[in-house]
C-alpha positions as CSV (number, residue, x, y, z in Angstrom):
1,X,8.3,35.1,-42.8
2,X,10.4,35.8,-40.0
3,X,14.0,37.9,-40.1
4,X,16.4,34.9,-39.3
5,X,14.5,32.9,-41.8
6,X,16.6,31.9,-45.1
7,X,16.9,34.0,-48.5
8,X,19.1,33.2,-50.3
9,X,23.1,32.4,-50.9
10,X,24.8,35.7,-50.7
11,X,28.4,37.0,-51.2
12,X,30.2,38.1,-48.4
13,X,32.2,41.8,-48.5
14,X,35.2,42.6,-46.4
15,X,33.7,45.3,-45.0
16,X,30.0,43.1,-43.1
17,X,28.0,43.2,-46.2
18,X,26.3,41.2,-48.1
19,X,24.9,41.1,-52.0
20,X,22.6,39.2,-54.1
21,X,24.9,40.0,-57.1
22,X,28.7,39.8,-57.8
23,X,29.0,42.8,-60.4
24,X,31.7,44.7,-61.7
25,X,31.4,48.3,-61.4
26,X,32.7,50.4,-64.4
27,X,32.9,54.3,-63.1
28,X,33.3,57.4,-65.3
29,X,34.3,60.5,-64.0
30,X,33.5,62.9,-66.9
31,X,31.2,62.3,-70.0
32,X,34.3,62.7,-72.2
33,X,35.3,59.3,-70.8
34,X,32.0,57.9,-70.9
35,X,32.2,56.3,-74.4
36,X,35.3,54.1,-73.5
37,X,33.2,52.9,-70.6
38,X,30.5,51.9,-72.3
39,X,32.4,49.6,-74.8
40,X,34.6,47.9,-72.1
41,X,30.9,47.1,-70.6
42,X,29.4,46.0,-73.9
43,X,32.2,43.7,-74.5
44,X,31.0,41.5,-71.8
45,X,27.3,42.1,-71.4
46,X,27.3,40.0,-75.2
47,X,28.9,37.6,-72.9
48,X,26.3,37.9,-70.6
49,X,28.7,38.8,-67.5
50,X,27.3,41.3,-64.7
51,X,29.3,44.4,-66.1
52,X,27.9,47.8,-65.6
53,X,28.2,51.5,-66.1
54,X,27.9,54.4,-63.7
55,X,29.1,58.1,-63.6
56,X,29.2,61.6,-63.5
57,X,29.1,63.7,-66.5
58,X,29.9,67.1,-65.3
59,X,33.8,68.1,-65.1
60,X,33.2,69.5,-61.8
61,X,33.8,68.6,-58.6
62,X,30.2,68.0,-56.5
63,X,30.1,66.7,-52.9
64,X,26.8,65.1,-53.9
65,X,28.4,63.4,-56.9
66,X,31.8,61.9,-54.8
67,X,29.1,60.4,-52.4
68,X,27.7,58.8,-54.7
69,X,30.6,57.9,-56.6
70,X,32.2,56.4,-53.5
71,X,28.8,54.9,-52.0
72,X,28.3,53.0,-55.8
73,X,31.8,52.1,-55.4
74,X,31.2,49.6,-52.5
75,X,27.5,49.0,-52.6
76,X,26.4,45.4,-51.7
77,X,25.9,44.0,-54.8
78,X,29.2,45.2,-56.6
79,X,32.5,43.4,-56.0
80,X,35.0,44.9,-58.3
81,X,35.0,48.2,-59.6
82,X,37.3,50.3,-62.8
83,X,37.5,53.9,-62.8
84,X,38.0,55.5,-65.9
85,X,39.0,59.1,-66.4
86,X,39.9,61.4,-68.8
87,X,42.6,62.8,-67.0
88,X,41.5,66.9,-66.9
89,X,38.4,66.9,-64.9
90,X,38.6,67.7,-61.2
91,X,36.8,64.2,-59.9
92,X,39.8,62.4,-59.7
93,X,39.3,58.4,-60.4
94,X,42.2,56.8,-58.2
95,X,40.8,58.6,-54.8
96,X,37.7,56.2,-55.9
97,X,39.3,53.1,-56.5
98,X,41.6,54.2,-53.4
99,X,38.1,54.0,-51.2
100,X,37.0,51.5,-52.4
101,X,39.7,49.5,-51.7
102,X,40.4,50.9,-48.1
103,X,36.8,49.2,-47.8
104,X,37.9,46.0,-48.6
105,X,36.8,46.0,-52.7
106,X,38.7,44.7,-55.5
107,X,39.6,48.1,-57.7
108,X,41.5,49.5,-60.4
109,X,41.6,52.9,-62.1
110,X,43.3,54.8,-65.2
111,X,42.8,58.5,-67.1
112,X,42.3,57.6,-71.0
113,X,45.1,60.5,-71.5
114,X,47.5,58.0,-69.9
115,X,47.2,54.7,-71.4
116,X,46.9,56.5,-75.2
117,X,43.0,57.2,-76.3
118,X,40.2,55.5,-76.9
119,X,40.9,52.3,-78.0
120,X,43.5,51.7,-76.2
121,X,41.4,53.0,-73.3
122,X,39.0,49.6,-73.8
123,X,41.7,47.2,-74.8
124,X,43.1,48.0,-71.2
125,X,39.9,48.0,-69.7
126,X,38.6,44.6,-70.8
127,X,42.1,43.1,-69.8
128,X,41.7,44.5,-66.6
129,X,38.1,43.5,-65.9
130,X,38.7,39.9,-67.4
131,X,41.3,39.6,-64.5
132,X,38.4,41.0,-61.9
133,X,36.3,38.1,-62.9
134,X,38.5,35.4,-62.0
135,X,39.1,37.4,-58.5
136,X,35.9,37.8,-57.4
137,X,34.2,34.4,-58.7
138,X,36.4,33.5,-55.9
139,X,34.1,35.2,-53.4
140,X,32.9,33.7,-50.7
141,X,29.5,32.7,-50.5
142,X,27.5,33.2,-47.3
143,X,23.7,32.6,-46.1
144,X,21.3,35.7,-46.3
145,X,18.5,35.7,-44.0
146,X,15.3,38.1,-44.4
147,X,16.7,40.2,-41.9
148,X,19.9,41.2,-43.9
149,X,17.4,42.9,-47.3
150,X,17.3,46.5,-47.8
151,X,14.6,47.2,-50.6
152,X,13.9,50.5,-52.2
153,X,10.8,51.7,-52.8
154,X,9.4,54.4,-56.0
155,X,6.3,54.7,-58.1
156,X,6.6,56.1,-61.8
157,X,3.8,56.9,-64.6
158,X,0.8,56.6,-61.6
159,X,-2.6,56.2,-62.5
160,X,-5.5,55.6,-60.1
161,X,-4.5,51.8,-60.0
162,X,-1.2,52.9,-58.1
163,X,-2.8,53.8,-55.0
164,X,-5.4,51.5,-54.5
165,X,-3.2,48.2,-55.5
166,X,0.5,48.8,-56.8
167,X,1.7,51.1,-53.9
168,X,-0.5,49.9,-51.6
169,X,1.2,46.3,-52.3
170,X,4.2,47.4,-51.6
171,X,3.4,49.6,-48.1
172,X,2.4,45.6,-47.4
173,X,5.4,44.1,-48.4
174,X,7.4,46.6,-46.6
175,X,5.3,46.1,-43.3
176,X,6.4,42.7,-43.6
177,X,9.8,43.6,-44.2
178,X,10.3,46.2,-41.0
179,X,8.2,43.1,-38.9
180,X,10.9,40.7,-40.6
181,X,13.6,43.5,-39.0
182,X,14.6,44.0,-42.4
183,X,15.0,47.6,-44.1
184,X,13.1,49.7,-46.6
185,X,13.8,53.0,-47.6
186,X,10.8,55.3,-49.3
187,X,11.4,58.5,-50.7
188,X,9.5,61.3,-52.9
189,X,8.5,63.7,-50.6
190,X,7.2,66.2,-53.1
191,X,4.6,63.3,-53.5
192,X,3.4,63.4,-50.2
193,X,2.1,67.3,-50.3
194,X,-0.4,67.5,-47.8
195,X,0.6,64.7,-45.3
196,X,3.0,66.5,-43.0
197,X,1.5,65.6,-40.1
198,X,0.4,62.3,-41.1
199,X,4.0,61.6,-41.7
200,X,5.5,63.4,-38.6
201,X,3.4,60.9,-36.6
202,X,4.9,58.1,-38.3
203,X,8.6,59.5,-37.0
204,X,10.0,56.9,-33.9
205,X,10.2,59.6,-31.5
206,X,10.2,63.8,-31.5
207,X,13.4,63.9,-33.2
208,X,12.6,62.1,-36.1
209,X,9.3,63.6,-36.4
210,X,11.3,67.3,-36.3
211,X,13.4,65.7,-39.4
212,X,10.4,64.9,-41.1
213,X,8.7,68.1,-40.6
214,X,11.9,70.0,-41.5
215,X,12.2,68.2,-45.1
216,X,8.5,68.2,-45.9
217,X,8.7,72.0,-45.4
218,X,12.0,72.2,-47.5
219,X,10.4,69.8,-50.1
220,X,7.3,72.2,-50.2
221,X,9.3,75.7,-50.7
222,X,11.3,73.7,-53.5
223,X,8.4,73.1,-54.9
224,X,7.0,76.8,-54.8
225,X,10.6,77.9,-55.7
226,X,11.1,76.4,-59.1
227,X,7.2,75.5,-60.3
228,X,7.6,71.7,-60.0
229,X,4.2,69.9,-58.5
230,X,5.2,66.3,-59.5
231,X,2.3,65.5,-61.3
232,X,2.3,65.0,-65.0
233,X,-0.6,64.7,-67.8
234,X,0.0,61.4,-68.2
235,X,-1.0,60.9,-64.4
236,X,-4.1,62.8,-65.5
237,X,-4.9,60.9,-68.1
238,X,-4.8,58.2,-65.7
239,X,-7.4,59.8,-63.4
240,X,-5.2,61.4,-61.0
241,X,-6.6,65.0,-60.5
242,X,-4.4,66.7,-57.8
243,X,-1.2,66.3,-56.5
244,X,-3.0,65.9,-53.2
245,X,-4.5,63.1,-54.7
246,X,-1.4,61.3,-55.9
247,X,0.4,62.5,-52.7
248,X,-2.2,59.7,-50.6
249,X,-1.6,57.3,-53.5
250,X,2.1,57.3,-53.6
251,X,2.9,57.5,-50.1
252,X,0.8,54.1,-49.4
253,X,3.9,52.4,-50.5
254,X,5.7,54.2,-47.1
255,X,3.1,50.9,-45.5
256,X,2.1,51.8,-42.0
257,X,5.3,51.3,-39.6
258,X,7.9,54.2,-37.2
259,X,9.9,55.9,-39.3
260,X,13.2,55.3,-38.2
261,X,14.8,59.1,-39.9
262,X,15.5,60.5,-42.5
263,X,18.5,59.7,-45.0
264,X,20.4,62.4,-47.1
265,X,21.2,61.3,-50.7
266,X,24.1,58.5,-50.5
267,X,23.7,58.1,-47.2
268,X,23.3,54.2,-45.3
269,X,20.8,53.2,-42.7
270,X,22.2,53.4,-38.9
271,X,19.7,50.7,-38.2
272,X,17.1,48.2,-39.5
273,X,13.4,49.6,-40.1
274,X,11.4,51.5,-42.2
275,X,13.4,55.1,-43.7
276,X,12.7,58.5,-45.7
277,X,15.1,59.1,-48.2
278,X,15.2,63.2,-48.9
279,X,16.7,64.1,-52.5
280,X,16.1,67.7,-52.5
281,X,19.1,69.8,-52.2
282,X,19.5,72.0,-49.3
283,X,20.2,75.7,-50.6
284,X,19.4,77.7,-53.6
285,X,22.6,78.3,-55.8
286,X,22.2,79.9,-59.4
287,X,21.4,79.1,-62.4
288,X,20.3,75.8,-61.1
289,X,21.5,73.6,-58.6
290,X,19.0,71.1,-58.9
291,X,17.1,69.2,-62.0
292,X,14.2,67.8,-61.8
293,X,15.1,63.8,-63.2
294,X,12.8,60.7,-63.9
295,X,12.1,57.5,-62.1
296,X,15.5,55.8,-62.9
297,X,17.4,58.4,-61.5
298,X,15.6,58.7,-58.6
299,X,16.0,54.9,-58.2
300,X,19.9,55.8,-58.3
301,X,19.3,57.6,-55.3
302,X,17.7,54.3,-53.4
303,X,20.8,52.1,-54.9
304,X,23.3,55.0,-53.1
305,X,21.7,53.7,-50.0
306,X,22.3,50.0,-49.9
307,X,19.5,48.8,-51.6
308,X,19.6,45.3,-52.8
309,X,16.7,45.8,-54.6
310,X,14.1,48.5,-55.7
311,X,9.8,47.9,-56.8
312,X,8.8,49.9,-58.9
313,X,5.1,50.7,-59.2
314,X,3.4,52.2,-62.2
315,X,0.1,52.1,-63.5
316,X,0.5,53.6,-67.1
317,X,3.8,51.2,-67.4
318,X,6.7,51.5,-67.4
319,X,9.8,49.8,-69.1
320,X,13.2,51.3,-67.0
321,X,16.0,49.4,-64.9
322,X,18.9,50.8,-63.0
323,X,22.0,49.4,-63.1
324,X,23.7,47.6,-59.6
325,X,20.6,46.5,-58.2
326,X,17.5,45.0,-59.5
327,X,14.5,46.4,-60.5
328,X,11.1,44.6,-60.1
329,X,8.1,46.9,-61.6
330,X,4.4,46.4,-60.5
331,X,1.2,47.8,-61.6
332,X,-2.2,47.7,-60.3
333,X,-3.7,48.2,-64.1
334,X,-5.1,45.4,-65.7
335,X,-4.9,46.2,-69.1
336,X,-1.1,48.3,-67.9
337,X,-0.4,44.4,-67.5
338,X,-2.0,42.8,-70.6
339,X,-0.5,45.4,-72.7
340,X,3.4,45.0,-71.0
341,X,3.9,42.0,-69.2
342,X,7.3,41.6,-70.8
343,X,8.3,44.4,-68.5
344,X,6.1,44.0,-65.8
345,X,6.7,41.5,-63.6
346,X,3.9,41.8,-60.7
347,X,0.2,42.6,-61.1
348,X,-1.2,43.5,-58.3
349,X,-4.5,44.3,-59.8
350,X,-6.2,41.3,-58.6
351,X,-6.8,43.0,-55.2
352,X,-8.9,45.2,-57.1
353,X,-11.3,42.9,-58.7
354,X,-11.5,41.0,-55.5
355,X,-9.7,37.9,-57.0
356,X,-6.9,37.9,-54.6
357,X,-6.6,39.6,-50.8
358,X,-3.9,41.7,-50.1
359,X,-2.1,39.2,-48.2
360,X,-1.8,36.4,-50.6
361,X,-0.6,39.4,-53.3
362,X,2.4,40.4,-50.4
363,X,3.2,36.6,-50.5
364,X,4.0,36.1,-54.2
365,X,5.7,39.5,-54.0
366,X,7.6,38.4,-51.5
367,X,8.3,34.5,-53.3
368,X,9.3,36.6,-56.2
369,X,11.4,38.8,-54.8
370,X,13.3,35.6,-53.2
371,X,13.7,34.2,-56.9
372,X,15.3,37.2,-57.8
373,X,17.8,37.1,-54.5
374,X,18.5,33.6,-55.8
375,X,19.3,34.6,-59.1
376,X,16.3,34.8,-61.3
377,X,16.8,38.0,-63.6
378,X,13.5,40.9,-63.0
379,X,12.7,41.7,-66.7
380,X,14.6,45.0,-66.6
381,X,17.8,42.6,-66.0
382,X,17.0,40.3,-68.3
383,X,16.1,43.3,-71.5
384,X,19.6,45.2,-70.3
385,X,17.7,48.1,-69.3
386,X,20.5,50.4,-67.2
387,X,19.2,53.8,-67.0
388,X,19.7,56.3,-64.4
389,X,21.5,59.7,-64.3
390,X,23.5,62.2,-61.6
391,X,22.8,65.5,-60.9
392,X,24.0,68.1,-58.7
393,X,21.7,68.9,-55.2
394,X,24.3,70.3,-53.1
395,X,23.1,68.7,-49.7
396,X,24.7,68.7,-46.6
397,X,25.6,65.3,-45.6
398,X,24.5,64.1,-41.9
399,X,22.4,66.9,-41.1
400,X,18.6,68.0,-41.9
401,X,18.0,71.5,-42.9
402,X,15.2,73.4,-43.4
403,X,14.2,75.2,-46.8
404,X,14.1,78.5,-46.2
405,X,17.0,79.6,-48.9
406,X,14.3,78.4,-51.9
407,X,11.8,81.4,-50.7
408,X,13.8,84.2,-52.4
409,X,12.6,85.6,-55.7
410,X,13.2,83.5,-58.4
């Protein structure tokens, strides 16, 4: 595979990007206007039209939240958003749509308090939406090349398959990728405990290799701070006995290539190449500024960064999606795979038993990830699994911080 060879038929956006999808976007600022959004979506998913749901739930403003917000907003793979508000919470949906159509997206937006309640609220927002579709089915196709993906990459419910097969098939896969001058973006640094240095070698140049050291050391007093070691029973039960152990497992899926820096939450890649995404939020503020989520909302966090797509590795299984981009779920267990092949879509545990080599395992990946750029549904998409949630982390966009502030008594 080389990076200018072909992908797929993409769809061009005004402002140089490209997606593998043509969704509409539906945005909530509050959870009060949640419930409207979630019926205007439901009238056309029966119709099996690419309609999904994203917000925020809290009534306060959050830098971290409006990133994300806006980032969603024009993301790759969307090309028509709706904001709906309630019309009393302090994210304010018409600076979204305004954004978003600054940046060259098809957008509307309205508070429920306006337009006369709830069903109103959906009658309104499936007229508008119907009129989206016949917009952007107008879009413009173009050619997408290898070189133009951006994949995510997260592990979820690890055993000690994910390691030795599932992650390890995917630090392949995103060799590959970087060699393709492609992007992929890793992220769960409070999975990597113990490989500072491992990483900091792995950074470009000295700068890069500061960043790195600067947000394992932040990710490692967060830790400390607030008890959370991510390693579950369930990982234990799968024969995971540390988190040092897990750490080596789950950072295999990093592959072996520069890393090119380190991205804050909804922030892009500056270049092509291999990234670290940091999640952890970069000061201490009371009672909580930070909660601890699952796998689909930290596959949120990869989709806030241009991914087209995100693999997701699990040995014990695992049965989530994520709404905008696809999400293609791998395990390295055998019987993970006999037991839930209806929501797995890649076993990698052929590598284990010495039926396959670890190369011929990257090239279906890779011939499956090329169906699903064409248009073949993962089976998240195709069982409507959308899950994924916001939370506040109070980071400092464009800079890298240390984590000193998490040290204090708790």
């Amino acid at each position: 595979m080389k990076s200018d060879d072909f992908l797929c038929t993409g769809y061009e956006r005004a402002d140089g990007t490209k997606g593998i999808r043509n969704k509409i976007l539906i945005i909530y600022t509050v959870e009060c206007s949640m419930h409207v959004c979630q019926r205007v979506a439901e009238y056309f998913q029966t119709k099996n039209e690419d309609v999904e749901v994203v917000g925020s739930i809290a009534c306060l403003d959050n830098q971290v939240i409006i990133r994300r917000l806006l980032r969603y907003s024009i993301h790759p793979n969307v090309g028509a958003t709706l904001v709906i508000g309630m019309g009393c919470e302090h994210t304010q949906p018409h600076l979204i749509s305004e954004f978003a159509r600054k940046n060259g997206r098809l957008s509307e937006w309205f508070s429920i308090q306006e337009v006369g309640g709830t069903a109103k609220g959906i009658e309104l927002g499936i007229k508008i939406i119907s009129d989206q579709f016949t917009k952007i089915k107008k879009t413009k196709s173009v050619p997408m090349v290898v070189g133009d993906l951006i994949v995510g990459g997260e592990c979820g419910g690890s055993d000690f398959t994910s390691g030795l097969a599932g992650n390890a098939l995917v630090g392949s896969f995103f060799d590959r990728l970087v060699d393709c001058h492609a992007t992929a973006i890793f992220e769960e640094l409070c999975e990597a405990i113990g490989l500072c240095d491992y990483l900091v070698s792995r950074g470009v140049n000295e700068d890069v290799g500061r960043q790195i050291a600067l947000t394992y050391k932040k990710t490692v007093d967060y830790c400390k701070a607030y008890g959370v070691f991510s390693i579950s029973p369930g990982n234990m039960t799968g024969g995971l006995s540390t988190i040092e152990e897990k750490s080596m497992g789950s950072t295999a899926k990093s592959g072996t290539r520069p890393i090119q820096g380190v991205l804050k939450i909804a922030e892009t890649p500056k270049k092509k190449g291999l990234w670290l995404l940091d999640m952890i939020p970069d000061e201490r503020l009371e009672p909580c500024c930070f909660l601890q989520a699952g796998d689909a909302t930290d596959m949120l966090e990869l989709i806030a960064s241009n991914c087209h797509i995100v693999l997701l590795v699990t040995g014990r299984g695992h049965v989530v999606g994520a709404p905008i981009s696809p999400v293609i779920k791998i395990t390295g267990n055998p019987r993970t795979y006999a037991a839930m092949s209806d929501d797995i879509d890649i076993n990698a545990s052929a590598v284990l038993c010495s039926e396959k080599t670890m190369d011929a395992l990257t090239d279906e990946l890779f011939a499956y990830v090329k169906a699903v750029c064409n248009g073949t549904r993962s089976h998240a998409e195709r069982l409507g699994h959308r899950e994924g949630s916001m939370f506040f982390n109070y980071q400092a966009p464009n800079q890298v911080l240390s984590g000193c502030c998490f040290t204090k008594n708790r």
